[in-house]
C-alpha positions as CSV (number, residue, x, y, z in Angstrom):
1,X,0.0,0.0,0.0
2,X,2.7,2.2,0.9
3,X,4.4,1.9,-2.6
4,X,1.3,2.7,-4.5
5,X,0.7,5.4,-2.6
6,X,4.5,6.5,-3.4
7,X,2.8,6.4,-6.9
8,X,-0.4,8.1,-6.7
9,X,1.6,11.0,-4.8
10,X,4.0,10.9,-8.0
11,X,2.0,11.0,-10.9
12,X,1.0,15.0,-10.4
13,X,4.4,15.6,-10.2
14,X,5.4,14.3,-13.2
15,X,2.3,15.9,-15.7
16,X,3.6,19.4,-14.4
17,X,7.1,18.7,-14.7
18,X,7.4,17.0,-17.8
19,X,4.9,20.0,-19.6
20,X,7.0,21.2,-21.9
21,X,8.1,24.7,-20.9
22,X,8.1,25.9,-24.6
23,X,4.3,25.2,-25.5
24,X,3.1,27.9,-23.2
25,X,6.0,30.4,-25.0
26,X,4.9,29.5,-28.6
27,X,1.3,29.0,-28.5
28,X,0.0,31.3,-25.9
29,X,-1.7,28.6,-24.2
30,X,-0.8,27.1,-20.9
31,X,-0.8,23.6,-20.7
32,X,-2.6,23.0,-17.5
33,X,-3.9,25.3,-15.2
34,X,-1.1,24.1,-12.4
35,X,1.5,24.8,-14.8
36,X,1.3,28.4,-13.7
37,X,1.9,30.1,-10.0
38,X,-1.2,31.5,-8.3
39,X,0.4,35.0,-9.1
40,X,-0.2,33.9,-12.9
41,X,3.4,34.4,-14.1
42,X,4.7,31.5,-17.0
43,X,7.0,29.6,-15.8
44,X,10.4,29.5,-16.6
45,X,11.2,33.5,-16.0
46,X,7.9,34.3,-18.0
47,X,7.5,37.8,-15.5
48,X,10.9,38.8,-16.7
49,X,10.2,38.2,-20.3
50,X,6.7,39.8,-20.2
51,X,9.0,43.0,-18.7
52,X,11.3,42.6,-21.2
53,X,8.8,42.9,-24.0
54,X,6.7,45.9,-22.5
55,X,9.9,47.8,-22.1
56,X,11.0,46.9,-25.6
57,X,7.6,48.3,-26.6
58,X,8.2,51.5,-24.8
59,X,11.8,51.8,-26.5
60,X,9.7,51.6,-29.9
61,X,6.7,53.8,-29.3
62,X,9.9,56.6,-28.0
63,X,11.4,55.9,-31.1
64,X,8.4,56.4,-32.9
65,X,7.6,59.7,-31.3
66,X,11.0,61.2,-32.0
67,X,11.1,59.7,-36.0
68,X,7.5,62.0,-35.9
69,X,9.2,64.9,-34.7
70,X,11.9,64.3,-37.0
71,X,9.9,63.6,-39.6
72,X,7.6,66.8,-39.5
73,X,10.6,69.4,-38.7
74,X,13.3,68.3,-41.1
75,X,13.6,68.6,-45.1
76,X,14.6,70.8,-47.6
77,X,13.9,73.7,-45.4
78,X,14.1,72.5,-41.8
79,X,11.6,73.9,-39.1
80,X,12.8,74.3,-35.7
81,X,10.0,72.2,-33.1
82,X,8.9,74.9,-31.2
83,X,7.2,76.7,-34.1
84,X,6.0,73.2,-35.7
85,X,4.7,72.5,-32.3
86,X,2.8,76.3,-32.3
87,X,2.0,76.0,-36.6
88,X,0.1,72.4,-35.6
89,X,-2.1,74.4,-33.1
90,X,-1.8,77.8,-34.8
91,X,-1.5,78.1,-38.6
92,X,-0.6,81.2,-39.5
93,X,-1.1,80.9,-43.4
94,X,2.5,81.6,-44.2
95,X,5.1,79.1,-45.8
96,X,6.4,77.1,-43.0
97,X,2.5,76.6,-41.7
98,X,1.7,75.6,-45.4
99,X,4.9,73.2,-45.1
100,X,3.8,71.4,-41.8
101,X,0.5,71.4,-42.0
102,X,-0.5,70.8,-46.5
103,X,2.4,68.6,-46.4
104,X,4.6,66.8,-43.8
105,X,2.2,65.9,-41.3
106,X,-0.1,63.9,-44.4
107,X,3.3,62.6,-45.4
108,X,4.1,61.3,-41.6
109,X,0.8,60.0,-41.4
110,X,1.0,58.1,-44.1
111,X,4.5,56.5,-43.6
112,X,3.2,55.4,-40.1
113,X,0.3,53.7,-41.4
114,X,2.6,52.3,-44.4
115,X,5.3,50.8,-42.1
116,X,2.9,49.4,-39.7
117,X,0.9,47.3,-42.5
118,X,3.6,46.5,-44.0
119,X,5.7,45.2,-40.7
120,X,2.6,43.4,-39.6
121,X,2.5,41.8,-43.2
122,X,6.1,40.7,-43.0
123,X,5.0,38.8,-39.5
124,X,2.3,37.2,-41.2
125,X,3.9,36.3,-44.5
126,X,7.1,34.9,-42.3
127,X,5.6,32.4,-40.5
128,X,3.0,31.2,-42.5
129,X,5.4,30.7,-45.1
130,X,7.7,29.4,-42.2
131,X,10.6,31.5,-44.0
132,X,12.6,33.7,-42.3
133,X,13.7,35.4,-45.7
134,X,10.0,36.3,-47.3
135,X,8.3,39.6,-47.8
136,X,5.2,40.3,-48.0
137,X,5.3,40.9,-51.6
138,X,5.8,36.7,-52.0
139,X,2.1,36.8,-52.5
140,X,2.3,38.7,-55.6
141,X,-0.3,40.8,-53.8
142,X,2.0,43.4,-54.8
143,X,2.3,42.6,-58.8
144,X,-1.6,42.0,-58.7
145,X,-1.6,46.0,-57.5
146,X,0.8,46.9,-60.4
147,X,-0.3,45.0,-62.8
148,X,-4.3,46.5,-62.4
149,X,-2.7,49.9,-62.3
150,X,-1.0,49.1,-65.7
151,X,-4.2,48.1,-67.1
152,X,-6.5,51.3,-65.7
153,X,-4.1,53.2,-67.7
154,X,-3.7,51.3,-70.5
155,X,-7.4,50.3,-71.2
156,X,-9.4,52.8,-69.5
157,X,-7.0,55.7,-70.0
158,X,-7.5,56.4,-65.8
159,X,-4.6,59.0,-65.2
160,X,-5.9,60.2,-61.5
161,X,-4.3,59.0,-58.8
162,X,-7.8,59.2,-56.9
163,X,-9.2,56.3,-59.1
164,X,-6.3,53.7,-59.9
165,X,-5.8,53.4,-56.0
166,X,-8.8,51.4,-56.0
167,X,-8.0,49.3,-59.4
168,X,-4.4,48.6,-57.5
169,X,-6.7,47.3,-54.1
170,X,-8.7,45.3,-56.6
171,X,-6.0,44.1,-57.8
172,X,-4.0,43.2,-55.2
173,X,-7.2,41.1,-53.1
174,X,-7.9,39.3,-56.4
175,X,-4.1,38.3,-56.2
176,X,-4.3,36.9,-52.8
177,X,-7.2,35.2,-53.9
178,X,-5.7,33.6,-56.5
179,X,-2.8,32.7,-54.4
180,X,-4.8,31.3,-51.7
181,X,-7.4,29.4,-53.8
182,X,-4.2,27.3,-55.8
183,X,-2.4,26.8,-53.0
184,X,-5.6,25.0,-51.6
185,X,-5.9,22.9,-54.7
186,X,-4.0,19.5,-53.1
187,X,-5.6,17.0,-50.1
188,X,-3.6,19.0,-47.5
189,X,-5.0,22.3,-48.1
190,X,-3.1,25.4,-47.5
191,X,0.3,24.9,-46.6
192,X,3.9,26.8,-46.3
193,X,5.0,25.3,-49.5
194,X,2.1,25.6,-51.5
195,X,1.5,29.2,-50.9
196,X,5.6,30.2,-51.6
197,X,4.8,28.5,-55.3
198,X,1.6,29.5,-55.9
199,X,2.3,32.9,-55.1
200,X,5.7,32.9,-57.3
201,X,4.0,31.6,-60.0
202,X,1.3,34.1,-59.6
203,X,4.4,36.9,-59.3
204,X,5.6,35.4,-62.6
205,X,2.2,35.5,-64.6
206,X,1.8,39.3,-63.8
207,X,4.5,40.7,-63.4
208,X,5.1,39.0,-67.5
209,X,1.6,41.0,-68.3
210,X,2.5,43.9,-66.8
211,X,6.0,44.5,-68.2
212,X,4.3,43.5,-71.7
213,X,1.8,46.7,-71.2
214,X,4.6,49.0,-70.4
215,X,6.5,48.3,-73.4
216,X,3.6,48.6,-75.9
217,X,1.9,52.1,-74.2
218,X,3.9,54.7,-73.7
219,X,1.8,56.8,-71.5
220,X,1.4,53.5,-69.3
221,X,5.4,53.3,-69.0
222,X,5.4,57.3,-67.8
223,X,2.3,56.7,-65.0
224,X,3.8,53.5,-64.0
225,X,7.8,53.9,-63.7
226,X,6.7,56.9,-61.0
227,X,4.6,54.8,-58.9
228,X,6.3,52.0,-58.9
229,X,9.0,53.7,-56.8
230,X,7.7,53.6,-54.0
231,X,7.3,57.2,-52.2
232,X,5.8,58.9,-50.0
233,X,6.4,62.5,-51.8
234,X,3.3,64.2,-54.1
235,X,0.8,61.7,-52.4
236,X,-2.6,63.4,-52.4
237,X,-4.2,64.4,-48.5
238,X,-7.4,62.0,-50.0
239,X,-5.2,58.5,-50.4
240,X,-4.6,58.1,-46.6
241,X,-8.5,58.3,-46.2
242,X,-8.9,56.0,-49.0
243,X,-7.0,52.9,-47.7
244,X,-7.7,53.7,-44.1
245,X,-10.4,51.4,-43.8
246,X,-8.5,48.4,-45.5
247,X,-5.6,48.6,-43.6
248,X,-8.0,48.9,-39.7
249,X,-9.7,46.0,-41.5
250,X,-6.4,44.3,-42.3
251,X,-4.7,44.8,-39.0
252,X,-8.0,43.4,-37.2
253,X,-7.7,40.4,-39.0
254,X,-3.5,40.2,-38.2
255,X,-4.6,40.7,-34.5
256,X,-6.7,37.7,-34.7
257,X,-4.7,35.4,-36.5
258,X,-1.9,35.9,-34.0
259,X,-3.1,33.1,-31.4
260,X,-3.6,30.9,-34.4
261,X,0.1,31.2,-35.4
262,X,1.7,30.5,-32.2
263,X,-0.6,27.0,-32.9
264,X,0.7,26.5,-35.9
265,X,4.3,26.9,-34.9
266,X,4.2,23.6,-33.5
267,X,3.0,22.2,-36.8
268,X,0.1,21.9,-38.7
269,X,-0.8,18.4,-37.1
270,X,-0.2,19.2,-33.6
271,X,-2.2,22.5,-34.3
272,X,-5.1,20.4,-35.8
273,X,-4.9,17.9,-32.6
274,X,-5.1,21.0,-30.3
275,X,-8.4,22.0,-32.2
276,X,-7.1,24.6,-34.4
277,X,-8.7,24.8,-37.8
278,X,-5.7,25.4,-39.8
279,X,-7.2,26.2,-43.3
280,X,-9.2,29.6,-41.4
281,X,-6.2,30.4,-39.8
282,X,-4.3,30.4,-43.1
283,X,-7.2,32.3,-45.3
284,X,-7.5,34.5,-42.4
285,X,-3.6,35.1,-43.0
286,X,-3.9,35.5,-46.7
287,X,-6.5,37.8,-46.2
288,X,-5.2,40.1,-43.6
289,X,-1.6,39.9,-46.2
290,X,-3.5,41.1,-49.2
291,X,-5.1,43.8,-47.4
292,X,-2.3,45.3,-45.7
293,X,-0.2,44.8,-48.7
294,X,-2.2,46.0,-51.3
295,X,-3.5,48.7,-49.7
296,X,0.0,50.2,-49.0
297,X,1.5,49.6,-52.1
298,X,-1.8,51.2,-53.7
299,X,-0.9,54.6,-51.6
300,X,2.9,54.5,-52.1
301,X,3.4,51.9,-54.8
302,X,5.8,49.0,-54.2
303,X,7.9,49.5,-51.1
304,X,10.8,46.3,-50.8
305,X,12.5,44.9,-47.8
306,X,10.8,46.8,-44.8
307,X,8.3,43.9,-44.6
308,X,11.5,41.8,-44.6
309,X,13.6,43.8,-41.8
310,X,11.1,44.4,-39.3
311,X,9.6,41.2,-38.6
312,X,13.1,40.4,-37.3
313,X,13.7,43.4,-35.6
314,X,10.9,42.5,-33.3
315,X,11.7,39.2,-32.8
316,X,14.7,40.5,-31.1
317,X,13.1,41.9,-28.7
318,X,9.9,39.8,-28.1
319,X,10.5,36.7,-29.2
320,X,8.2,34.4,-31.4
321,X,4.7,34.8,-29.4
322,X,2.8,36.6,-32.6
323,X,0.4,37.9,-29.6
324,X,3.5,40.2,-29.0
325,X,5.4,40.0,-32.8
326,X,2.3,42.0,-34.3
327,X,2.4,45.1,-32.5
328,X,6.2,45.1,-32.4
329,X,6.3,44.4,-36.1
330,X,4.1,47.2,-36.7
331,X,6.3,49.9,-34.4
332,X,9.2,48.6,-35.8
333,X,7.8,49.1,-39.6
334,X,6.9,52.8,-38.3
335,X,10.4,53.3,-37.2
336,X,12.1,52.1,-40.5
337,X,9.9,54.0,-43.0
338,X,10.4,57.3,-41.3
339,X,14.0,57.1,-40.9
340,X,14.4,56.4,-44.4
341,X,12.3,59.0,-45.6
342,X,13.9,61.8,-43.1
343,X,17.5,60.3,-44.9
344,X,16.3,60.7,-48.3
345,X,15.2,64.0,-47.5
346,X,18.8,65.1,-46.3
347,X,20.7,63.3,-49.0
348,X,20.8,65.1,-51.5
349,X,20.2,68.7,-50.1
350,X,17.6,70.3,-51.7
351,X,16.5,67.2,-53.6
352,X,14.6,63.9,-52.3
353,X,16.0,60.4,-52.4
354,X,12.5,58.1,-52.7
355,X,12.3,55.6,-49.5
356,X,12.1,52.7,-51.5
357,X,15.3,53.5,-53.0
358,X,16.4,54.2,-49.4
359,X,15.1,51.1,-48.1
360,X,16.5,49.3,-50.4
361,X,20.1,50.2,-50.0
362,X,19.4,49.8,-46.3
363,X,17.5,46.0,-47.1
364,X,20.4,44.4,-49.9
365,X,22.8,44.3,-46.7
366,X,20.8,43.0,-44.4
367,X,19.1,40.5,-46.8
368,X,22.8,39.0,-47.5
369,X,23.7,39.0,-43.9
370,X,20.8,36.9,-43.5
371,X,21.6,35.0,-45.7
372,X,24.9,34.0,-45.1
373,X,23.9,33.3,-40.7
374,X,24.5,29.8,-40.1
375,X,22.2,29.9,-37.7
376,X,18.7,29.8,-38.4
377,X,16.2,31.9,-36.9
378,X,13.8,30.2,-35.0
379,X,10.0,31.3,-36.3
């Protein structure tokens, strides 16, 4: 009696010890409800980490703050804060008020909601693809955008920026559409390896019809090489209003589908056994992708490797719970586009460098030293 009552004592002890302490740190979930103190902290140091990541969190929304700042008082004829801070509250009608108020503060507004889709975007397209190296663009949400530009110019003879935003959000969501309804052609449904090909092959198909366009129309050529630059300069007050709702829309969706990624870290079987429904999670992905996506790249045209840099910018400083990679992604995104647009400002003097050109000298080095890690990062 005395050994199976050794036994009976035992058998607790071993279902809370032998939980593994990285289930609750991926998927959000805790295993058991005595895995956890009564004071509710993870095991494992989980307080600690949880203070880690809100303080990483305040570092970015300082950083964000000052890039605003920075942002609204420097250019080609830099503004002092003190009378941006009194033009914001009390135009005067002269240049400077005209300079801070017509056009820098639309400009920051825009690049804050640009680099937060798109650095929520890059956390989504990373981890459903389960590649540390993809942008959001992998979708060919992106070339779907372009390529129904290309062809509101070219057939329809649409020259206003006002109405080809909304042939460029058409075309992106049909994109993702696309993507998402071949890569759940097979028995398996939606996976990491199916949506990387269908959406090259989908990046292939248009981005062939759109470069065919281009060379046969020359007013198509001159509409299209300036949007697809990628900038925030000489966009209209009316655009930010315009994609507003897709991107609230979009990031909603990205807020949800966080739980359902720390799930299918594990793998889409063990997800599936812990009663996730993988294929919603994935659409709900797709989705929130080709919203965020599209609708930036319809405000500032194609903008590459900020959806690829901030993703793991914030996992340096959160981790891989997507409950925290999201909003960290998003900060992070904020952060990078405004810094490159304040450098391209300064560049050149009293001429403008485009961000994606900035960006993109920024992104090449950092995409090779990816690259060439040995170790992998974990997603």
């Amino acid at each position: 009696m005395r050994i199976l009552r050794f036994f009976v004592e035992l058998t607790p002890r071993i279902r809370t010890t032998t939980q593994p302490k990285e289930f609750s740190q991926v998927t959000g979930l805790a295993p058991a409800a005595h895995t956890r103190p009564p004071g509710g902290a993870a095991i494992g140091g989980g307080g600690a980490r949880r203070r880690r990541r809100l303080l990483g969190l305040v570092v970015l929304l300082a950083l964000v703050l000052l890039c605003v700042a920075a942002s609204i008082s420097i250019g080609a004829r830099s503004i002092p804060l003190p009378d941006v801070w009194r033009l914001l509250f009390a135009p005067d009608g002269g240049e400077a008020s005209t300079i801070v108020g017509s056009l820098r503060v639309p400009r920051t507004i825009l690049g804050l909601l640009v680099g937060a889709a798109l650095g929520v975007a890059g956390v989504l397209m990373q981890s459903h693809t389960r590649n540390p190296i993809a942008d959001p663009t992998l979708l060919g949400v992106a070339y779907g955008a372009a390529c129904a530009v290309v062809l509101s110019i070219y057939l329809l003879d649409v020259t206003s920026f006002h109405v080809y935003v909304w042939f460029a959000l058409g075309g992106a969501l049909l994109a993702g559409i696309a993507v998402f309804a071949l890569a759940s052609g097979g028995s398996q449904g939606p996976t990491p390896v199916t949506l990387v090909l269908a959406g090259a092959a989908m990046t292939a198909l248009l981005s062939g019809v759109t470069s065919a366009i281009v060379l046969l129309d020359q007013q198509s050529l001159e509409v299209f090489r300036f949007w697809r630059v990628g900038s925030l300069t000489g966009r209209p007050t009316e655009a930010i209003w315009q994609v507003l709702p897709f991107l609230v829309v979009g990031m909603v969706l990205a807020i949800g589908n966080a739980p359902g990624l720390n799930a299918l870290a594990l793998g889409d079987d063990v997800a599936a056994s812990l009663g996730q429904r993988v294929w919603l999670t994935r659409g709900t992905g797709v989705l929130a992708i080709a919203l965020l996506t599209g609708a930036s790249v319809a405000a500032v045209g194609p903008i590459g490797f900020l959806g690829l840099m901030a993703p793991h910018m914030a996992r340096t400083l959160t981790g891989s719970d997507h409950r925290w990679l999201v909003p960290t992604g998003a900060l992070c995104g904020m952060v990078l586009i405004l810094i490159a647009d304040i450098i391209g400002r300064v560049i050149r003097g009293t001429g403008e460098v485009e961000v994606g050109i900035v960006l993109a000298v920024i992104g090449g080095p950092f995409f090779i030293a990816l690259i060439r890690r040995r170790k992998t990062i974990a997603l």
